[in-house]
C-alpha positions in Angstrom: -1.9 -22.7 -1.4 1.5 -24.4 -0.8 4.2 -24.3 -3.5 6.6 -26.9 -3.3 10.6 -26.7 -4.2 13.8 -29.0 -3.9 16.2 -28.2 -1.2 16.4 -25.4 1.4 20.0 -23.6 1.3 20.9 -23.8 4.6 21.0 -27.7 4.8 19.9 -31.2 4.1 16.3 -30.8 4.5 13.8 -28.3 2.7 13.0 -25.6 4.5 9.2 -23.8 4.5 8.1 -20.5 4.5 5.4 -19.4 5.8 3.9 -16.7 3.7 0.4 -14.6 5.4 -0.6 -11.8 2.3 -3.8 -9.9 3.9 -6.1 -10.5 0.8 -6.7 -11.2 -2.4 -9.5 -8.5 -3.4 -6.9 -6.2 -4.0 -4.5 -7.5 -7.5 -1.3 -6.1 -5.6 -1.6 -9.1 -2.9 -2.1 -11.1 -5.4 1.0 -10.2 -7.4 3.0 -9.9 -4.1 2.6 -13.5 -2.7 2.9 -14.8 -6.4 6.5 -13.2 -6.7 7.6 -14.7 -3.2 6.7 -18.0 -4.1 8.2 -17.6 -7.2 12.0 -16.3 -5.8 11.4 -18.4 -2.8 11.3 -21.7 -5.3 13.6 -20.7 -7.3 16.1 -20.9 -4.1 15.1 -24.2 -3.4 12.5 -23.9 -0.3 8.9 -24.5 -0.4 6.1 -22.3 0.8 2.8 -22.2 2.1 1.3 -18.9 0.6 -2.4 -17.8 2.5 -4.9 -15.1 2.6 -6.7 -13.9 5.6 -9.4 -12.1 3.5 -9.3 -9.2 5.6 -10.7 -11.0 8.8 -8.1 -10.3 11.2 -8.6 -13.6 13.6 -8.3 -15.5 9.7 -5.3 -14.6 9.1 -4.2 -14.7 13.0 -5.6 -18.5 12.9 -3.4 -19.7 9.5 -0.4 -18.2 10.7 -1.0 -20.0 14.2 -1.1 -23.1 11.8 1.7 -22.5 10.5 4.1 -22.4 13.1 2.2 -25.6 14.5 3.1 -27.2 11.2 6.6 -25.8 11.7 7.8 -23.8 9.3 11.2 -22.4 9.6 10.4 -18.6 8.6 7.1 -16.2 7.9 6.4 -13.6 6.3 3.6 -11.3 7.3 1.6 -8.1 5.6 -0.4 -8.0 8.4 -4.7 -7.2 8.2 -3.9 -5.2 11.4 -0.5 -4.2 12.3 -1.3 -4.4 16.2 -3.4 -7.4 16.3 -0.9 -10.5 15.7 1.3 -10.1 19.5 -0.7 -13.5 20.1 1.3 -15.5 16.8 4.4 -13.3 17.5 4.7 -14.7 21.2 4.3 -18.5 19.7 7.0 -17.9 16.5 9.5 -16.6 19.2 8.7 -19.4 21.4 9.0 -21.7 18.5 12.4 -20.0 17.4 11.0 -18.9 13.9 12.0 -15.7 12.6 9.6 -12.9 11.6 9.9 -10.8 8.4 7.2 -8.0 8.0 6.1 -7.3 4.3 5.2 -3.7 3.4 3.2 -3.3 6.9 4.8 -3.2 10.0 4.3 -5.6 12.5 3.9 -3.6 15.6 3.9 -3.6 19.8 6.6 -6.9 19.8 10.2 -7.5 20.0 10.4 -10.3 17.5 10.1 -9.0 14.3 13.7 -9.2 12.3 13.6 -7.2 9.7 10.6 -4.8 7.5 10.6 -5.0 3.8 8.3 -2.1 2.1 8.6 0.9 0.4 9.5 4.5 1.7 5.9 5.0 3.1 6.6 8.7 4.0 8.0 9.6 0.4 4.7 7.9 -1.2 2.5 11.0 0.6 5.1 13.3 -0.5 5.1 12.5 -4.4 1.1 12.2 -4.1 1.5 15.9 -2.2 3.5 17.4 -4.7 1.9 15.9 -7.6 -1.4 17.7 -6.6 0.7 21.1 -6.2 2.7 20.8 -9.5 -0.2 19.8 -11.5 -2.6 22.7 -9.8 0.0 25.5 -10.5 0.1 26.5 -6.6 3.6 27.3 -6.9 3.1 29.7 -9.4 0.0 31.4 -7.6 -3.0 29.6 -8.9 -5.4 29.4 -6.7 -7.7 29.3 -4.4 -8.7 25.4 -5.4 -11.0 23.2 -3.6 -9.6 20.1 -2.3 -11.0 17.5 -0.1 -8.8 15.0 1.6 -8.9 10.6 2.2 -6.1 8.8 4.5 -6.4 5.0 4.2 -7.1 2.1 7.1 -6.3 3.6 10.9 -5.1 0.0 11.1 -2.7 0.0 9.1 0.5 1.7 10.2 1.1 2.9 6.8 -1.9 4.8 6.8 -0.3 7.5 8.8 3.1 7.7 6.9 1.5 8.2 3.8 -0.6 10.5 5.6 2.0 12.8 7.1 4.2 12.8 4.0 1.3 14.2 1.9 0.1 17.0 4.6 3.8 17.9 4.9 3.1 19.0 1.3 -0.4 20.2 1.1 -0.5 21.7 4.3 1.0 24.9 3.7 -1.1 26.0 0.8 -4.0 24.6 3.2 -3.0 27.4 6.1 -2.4 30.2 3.2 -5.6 29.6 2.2 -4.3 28.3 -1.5 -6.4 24.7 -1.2 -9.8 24.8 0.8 -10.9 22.1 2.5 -14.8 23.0 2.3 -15.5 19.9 4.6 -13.5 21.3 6.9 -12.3 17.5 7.1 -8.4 17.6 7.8 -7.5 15.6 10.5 -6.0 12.1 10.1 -9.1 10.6 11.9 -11.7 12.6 9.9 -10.6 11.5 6.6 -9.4 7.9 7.6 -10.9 5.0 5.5 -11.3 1.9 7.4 -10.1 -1.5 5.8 -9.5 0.9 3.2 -12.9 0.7 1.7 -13.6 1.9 -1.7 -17.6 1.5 -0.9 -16.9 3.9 2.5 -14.8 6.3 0.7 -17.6 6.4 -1.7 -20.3 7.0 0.8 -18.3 9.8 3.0 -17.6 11.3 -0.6 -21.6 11.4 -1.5 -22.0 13.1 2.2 -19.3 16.1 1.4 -20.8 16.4 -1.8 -23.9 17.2 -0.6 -23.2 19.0 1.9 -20.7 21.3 0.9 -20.6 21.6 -3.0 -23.9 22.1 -4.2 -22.6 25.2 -6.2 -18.7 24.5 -5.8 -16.4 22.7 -7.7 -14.0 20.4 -6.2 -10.8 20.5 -7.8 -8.6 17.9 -6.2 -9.1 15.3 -3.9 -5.9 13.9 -2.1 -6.3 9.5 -2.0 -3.9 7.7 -0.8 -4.9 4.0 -2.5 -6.6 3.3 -5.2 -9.5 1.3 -4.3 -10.2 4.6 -2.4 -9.9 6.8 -5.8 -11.9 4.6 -7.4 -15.0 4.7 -5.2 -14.5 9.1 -5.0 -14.9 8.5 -8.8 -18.2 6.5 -8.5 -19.8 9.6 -6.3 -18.2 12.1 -8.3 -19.6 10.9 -11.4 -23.2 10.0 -10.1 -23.3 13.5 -9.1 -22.6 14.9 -12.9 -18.6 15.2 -12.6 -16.8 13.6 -15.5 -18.3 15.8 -18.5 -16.8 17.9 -20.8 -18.9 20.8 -18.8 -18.2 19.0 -15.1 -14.4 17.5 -15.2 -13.7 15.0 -12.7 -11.1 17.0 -10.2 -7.8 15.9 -10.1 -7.4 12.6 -8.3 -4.3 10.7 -6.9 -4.1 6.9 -6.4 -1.4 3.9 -5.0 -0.9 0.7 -6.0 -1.4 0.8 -9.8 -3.8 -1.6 -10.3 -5.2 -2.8 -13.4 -8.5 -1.0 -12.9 -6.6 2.4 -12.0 -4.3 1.8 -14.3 -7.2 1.9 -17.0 -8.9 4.7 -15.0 -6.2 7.1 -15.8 -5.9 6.0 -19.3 -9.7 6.4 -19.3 -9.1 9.8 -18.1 -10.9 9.5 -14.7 -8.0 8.7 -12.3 -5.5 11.3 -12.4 -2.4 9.9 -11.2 -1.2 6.4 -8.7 1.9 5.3 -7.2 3.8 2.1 -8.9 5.6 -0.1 -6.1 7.0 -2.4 -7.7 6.1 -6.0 -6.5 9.0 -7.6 -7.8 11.4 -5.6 -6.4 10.0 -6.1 -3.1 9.7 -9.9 -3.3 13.6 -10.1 -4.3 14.1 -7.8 -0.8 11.9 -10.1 1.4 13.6 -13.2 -0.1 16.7 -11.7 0.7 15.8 -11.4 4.2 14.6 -14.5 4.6 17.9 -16.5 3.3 19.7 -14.3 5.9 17.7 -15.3 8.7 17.6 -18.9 7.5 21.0 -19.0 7.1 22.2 -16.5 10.6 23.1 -14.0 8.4 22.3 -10.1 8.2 20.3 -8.9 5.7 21.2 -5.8 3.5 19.3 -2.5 5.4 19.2 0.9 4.3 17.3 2.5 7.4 17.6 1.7 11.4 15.9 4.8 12.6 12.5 5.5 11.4 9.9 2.3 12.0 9.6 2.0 15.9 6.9 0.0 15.9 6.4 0.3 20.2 8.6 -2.4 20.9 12.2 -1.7 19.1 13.1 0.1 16.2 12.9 -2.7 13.4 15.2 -2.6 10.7 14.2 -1.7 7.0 14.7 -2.0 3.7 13.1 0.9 2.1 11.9 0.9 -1.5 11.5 4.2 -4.0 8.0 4.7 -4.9 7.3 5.8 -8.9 4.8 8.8 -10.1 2.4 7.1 -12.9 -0.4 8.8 -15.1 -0.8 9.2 -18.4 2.4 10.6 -19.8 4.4 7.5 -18.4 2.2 4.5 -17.9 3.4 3.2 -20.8 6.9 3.2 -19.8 6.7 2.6 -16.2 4.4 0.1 -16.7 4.4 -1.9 -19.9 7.8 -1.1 -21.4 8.9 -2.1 -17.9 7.2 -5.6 -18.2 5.2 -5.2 -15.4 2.1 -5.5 -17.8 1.6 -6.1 -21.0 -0.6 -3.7 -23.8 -3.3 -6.6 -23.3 -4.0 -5.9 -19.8 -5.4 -2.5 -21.0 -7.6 -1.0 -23.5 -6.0 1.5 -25.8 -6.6 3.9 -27.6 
């Protein structure tokens, strides 16, 4: 897909940005590279938006096309963070600077700047949500929780990781939340590609292993493609009934789907990341680079990603389930009422 504008804003001739978005199966890529081509325009370059589809050498292989072609910028949420050194060796020896979009870009010096949210504080809200909503600050308890982390690919994974357990993991050692599974390691629960058909699957396997007479009351996701696929094996096992509620469930991304899942009352709670918000940042990046300029940063410590410490723009997640959907959500724009059915 290639969008084309007037003028570039750093001289005579139109500037291109390259744009790599890892897929399209899930809405929020979608939504993402639609936005950047849509500030990018409005700024006067032109763009050549593409989708690796989750095969890794795909996406490796359009980007290589890209700099070929010679554009005069990318910008990269990578299918796997460590797999691109190959491209990143060609844009520095082509002189094009490197913007990475919501995943790092990692093991190279030539990555300028990192656009994405505060990965970290995502796991924390989902971590708190599940201990504000269970009562285990006020002594409820014991609850039975099992645990998903999302692609060990993605360097992401383990931030939203860490800032959940930093939560949960204190109630886990007291006892509080009991992980029957006995699955609490990163690598235990990790869900590669973040597959909503695997996190089904391992979900039907704990199930029946470890819960033929419990109930699971929680179960800690940190995407929803993942949620959605725990709900499918909750469900086919009887959960979901006014006898057998589902347990509570957290999500990211705010999808459509989830979206309706929690209004549905099956999906408990996701994360909102604004889209928008993080097109305007990446687009500001990329006019500073175009134009020898430094972009606006608000952390230079926390994303080493093996090669230098790249700096970030980091973006406040948002809480959503059903008492604010409407606002966060709909009110905000985002969506509109006809995206959904309600009630």
């Amino acid at each position: 897909m290639t969008a084309c504008g007037s003028e570039g804003t750093s001289g005579s001739d139109t500037e291109t940005i390259g744009i790599s978005m890892p897929t399209q199966s899930s809405e929020r890529w979608v939504n993402d590279g639609e936005n950047m081509v849509s500030e990018l325009e409005e700024l006067g370059y032109e763009t050549d938006l593409q989708y690796g589809e989750d095969v890794v050498e795909d996406q490796a292989s359009q980007i290589e096309n890209m700099i070929t072609e010679g554009v005069d910028a990318l910008v990269i949420a990578p299918i796997d963070g460590e797999a691109l050194t190959n491209v990143l060796d060609m844009a520095e020896n082509s002189d094009i600077p490197v913007i990475a979009y919501d995943r790092l870009l990692m093991n190279h010096e030539h990555v300028s700047y990192y656009a994405t949210f505060d990965n970290f504080e995502v796991g924390v809200i989902q971590g708190e949500y599940i201990v504000e909503n269970l009562g285990l600050e006020d002594g409820e308890g014991p609850y039975n929780i099992e645990l998903f982390a999302g692609s060990p690919d993605d360097n992401n994974a383990y931030f939203f990781w860490d800032g959940a357990m930093s939560v949960l993991e204190p109630y886990m050692e007291s006892g509080d939340l009991v992980v029957r599974s006995e699955q609490v390691d990163f690598e235990q629960a990790a869900t590669p590609q973040w597959s909503g058909s695997d996190a089904q699957e391992r979900m039907d396997n704990i199930l029946s292993s470890h819960y033929s007479s419990e109930e699971l009351d929680a179960v800690y996701s940190p995407f929803d493609g993942i949620s959605l696929g725990v709900i499918s094996s909750l469900k086919s096992v009887g959960y979901g009934t006014e006898d057998q509620p589902l347990p509570l469930i957290t999500g990211q991304d705010a999808d459509t789907s989830s979206v309706q899942s929690i209004i549905d009352g099956e999906q408990t709670q996701t994360i909102f990341k604004d889209t928008r918000e993080l097109a305007d940042k990446a687009v500001d990046m990329v006019d500073a680079v175009i134009n020898d300029e430094e972009a606006e940063v608000n952390d230079t410590e926390t994303y080493d990603n093996g090669e230098k410490v790249v700096p970030a723009s980091l973006l406040e997640p948002v809480s959503v389930d059903q008492s604010n959907y409407e606002e966060v959500l709909i009110e905000s724009g985002y969506y509109s009422k006809e995206d959904f059915e309600m009630e």
